[in-house]
C-alpha positions as CSV (number, residue, x, y, z in Angstrom):
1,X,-7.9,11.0,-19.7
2,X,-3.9,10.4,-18.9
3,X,-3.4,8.7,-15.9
4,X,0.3,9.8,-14.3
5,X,1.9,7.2,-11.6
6,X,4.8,9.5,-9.9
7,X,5.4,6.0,-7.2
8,X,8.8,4.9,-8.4
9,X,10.2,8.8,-8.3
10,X,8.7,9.1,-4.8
11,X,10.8,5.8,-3.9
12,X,14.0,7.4,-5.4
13,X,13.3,10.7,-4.5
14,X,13.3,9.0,-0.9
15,X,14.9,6.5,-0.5
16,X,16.0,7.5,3.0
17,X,12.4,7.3,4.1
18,X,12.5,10.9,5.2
19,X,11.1,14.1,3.9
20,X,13.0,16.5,2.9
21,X,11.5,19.9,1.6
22,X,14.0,20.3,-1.1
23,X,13.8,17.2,-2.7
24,X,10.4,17.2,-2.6
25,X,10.3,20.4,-4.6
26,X,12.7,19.3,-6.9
27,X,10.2,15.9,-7.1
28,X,7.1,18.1,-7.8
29,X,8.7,20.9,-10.6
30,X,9.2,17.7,-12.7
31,X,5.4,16.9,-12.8
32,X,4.9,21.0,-12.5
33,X,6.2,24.2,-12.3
34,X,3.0,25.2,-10.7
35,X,2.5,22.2,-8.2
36,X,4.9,23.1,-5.8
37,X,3.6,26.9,-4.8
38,X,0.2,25.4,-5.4
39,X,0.5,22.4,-2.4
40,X,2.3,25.4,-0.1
41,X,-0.5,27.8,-0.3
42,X,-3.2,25.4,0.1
43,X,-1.6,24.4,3.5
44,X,-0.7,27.8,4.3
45,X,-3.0,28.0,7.4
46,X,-2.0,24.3,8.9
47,X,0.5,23.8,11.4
48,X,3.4,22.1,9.4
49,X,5.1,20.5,11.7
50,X,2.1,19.1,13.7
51,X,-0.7,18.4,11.3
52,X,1.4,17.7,8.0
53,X,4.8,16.5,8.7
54,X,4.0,13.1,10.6
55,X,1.3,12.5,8.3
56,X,4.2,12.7,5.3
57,X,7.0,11.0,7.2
58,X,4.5,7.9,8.2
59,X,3.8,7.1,4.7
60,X,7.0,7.4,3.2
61,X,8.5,4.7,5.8
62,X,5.4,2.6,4.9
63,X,6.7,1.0,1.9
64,X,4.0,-1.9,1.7
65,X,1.4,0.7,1.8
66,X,3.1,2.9,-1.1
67,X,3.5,-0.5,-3.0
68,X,-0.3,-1.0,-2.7
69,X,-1.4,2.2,-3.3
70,X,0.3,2.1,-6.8
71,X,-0.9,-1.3,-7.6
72,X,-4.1,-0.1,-6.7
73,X,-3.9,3.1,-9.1
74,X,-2.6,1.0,-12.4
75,X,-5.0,-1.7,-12.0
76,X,-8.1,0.6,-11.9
77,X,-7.0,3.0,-14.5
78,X,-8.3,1.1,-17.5
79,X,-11.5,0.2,-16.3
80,X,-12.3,4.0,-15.0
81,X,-11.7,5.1,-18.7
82,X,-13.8,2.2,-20.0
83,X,-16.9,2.8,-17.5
84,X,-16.5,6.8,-18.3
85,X,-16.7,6.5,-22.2
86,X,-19.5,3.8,-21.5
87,X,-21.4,6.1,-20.0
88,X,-21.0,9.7,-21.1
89,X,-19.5,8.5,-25.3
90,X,-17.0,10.8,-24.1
91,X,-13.5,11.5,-23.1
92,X,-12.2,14.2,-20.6
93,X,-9.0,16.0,-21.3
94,X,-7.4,15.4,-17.5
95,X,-4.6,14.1,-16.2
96,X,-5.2,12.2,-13.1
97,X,-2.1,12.2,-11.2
98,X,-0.8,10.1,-7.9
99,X,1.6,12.2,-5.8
100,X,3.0,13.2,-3.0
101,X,1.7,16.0,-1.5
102,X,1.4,17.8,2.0
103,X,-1.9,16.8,2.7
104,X,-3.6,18.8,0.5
105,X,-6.5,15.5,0.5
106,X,-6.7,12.3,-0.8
107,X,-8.2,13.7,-4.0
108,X,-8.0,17.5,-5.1
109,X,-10.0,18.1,-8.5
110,X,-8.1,21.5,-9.8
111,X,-5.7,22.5,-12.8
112,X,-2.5,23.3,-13.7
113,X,-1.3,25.4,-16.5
114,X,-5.1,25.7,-17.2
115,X,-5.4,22.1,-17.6
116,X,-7.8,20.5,-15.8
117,X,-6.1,17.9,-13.6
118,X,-7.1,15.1,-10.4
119,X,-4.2,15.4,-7.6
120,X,-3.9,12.0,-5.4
121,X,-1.7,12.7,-2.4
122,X,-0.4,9.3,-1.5
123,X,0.1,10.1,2.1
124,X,-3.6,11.3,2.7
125,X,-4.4,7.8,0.9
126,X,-2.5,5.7,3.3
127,X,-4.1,7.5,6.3
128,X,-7.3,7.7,5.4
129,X,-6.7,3.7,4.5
130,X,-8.0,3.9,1.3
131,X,-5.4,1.7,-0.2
132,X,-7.5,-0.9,-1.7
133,X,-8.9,-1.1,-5.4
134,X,-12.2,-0.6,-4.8
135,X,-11.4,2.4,-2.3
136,X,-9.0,4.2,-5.2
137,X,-11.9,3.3,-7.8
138,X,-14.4,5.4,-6.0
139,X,-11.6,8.2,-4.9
140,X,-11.2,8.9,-8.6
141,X,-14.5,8.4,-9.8
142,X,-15.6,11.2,-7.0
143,X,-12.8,13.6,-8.1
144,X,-13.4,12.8,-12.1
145,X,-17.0,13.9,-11.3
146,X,-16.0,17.2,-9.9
147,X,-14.4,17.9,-12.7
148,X,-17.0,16.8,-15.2
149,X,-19.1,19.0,-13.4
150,X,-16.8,22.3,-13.8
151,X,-16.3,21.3,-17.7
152,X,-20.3,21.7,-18.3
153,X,-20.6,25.0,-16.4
154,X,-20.7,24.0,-12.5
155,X,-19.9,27.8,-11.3
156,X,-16.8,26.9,-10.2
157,X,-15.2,30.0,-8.2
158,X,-18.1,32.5,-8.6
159,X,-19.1,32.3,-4.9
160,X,-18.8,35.3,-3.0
161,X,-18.7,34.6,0.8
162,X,-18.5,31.9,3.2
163,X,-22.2,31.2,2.8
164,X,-22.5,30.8,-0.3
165,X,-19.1,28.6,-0.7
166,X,-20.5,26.1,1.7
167,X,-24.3,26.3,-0.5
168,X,-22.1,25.5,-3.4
169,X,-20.2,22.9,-1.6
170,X,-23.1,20.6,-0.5
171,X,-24.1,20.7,-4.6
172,X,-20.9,19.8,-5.9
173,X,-20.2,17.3,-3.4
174,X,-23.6,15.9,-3.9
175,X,-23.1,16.2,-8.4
176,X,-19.3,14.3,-7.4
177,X,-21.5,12.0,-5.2
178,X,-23.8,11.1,-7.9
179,X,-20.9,10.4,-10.4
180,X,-18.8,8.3,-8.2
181,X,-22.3,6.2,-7.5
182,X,-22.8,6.0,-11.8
183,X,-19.5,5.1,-12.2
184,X,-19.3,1.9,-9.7
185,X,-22.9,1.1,-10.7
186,X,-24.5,1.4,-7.3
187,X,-27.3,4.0,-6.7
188,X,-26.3,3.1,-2.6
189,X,-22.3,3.3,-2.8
190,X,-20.9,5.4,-0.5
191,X,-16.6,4.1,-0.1
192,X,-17.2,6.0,3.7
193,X,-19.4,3.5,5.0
194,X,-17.5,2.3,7.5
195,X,-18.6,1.6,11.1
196,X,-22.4,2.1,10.3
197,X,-21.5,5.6,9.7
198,X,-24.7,6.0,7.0
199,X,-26.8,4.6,9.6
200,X,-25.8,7.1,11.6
201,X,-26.0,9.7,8.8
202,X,-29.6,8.5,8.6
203,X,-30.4,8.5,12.0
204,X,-29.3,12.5,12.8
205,X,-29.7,13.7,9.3
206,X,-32.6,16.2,10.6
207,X,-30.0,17.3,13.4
208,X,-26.9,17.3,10.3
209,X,-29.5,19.5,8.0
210,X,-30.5,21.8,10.7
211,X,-26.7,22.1,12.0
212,X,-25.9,23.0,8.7
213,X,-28.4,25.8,8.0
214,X,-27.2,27.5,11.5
215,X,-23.1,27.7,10.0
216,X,-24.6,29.1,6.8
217,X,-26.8,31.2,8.2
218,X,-24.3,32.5,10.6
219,X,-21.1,32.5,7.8
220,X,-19.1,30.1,9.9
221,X,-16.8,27.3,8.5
222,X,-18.6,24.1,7.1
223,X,-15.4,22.4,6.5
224,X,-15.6,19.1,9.1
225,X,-18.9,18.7,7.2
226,X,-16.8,17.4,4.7
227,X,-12.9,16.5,5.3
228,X,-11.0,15.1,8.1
229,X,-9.6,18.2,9.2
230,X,-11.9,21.2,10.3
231,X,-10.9,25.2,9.1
């Protein structure tokens, strides 16, 4: 488990505080080949200059953020690996890797050059406010889990339609779920709860469940079930 801080290239990279696409590509074929035509498709479908762009442009001039965001990532690396091998006597062959993306999430389990890998997009990070140790803790734990879940046959990619994806969805969240909870050692963690917002998962989860069957049942989108942006 290799854990890849890209911070003080994204500081030189821009130092102007502004985005530039070129740069940025130039930024990402260091880390990858891949990355860069990997982060464009996935946004394919978003408005760039309205849903991605600001997003970008505020973290970059938020240097204070950026500062704590890395800070954050070095100081829970170690103890990640430690509470992993304590658990499972095993290591994972992943590189976890914090980034600047275009808002591809805060965490995105995938691979590159069919190697398993944990994307951090720093900008989603700093929006999302989930800058803190404990916040990055749990972010990687979730998206470690995801991936431990492909490496001992989780299905990955053998869904068909919309239906099943978002059947699939609600157990691998749930698996990633589960590990981020193991790894912080709390059977009730959930890094969301903010604003009683498990209360009021609680409170309407008859209403959540049923809402849910309805959008599978009917092949539509489950997406807001699950990120900050709906598709």
């Amino acid at each position: 488990m290799n854990f890849i801080d890209t911070y003080d290239e994204i500081l030189s990279c821009f130092s102007s505080k502004q985005f530039n696409i070129e740069l940025w590509e130039n930024y990402l074929n260091v880390i990858s080949k891949e990355l860069s035509n990997k982060v464009k498709r996935d946004i394919k479908d978003y408005n760039y200059r309205k849903d991605i762009l600001p997003v970008v442009e505020t973290a970059l001039k938020s240097r204070e953020k950026l500062k704590q965001v890395h800070e954050s990532f070095i100081a829970v690396s170690d103890n990640i690996k430690y509470k992993f091998n304590e658990l499972f006597e095993e290591d994972l062959d992943l590189d976890i890797i914090l980034y600047l993306g275009l808002c591809n999430g805060a965490g995105w389990a995938t691979s590159l050059h069919n190697k398993n890998v944990v994307l951090l997009g720093i900008e989603k990070i700093i929006e999302l406010d989930w800058c803190n140790e404990e916040d990055m803790f749990a972010l990687i734990a979730h998206e470690i889990g995801h991936i431990w879940h492909k490496t001992k046959g989780g299905c990955f990619g053998k869904q068909k339609n919309i239906s099943e994806k978002a059947l699939f969805q609600l157990y691998s969240e749930g698996v990633a779920m589960l590990f981020e909870q193991l790894l912080c050692g709390d059977e009730n963690y959930y890094h969301q709860n903010q604003e009683g917002w498990i209360d009021w998962c609680e409170n309407n989860l008859i209403e959540l469940k049923r809402e849910y069957l309805i959008r599978i049942t009917n092949s539509e989108s489950v997406q807001d079930f699950f990120g900050d942006w709906n598709s």
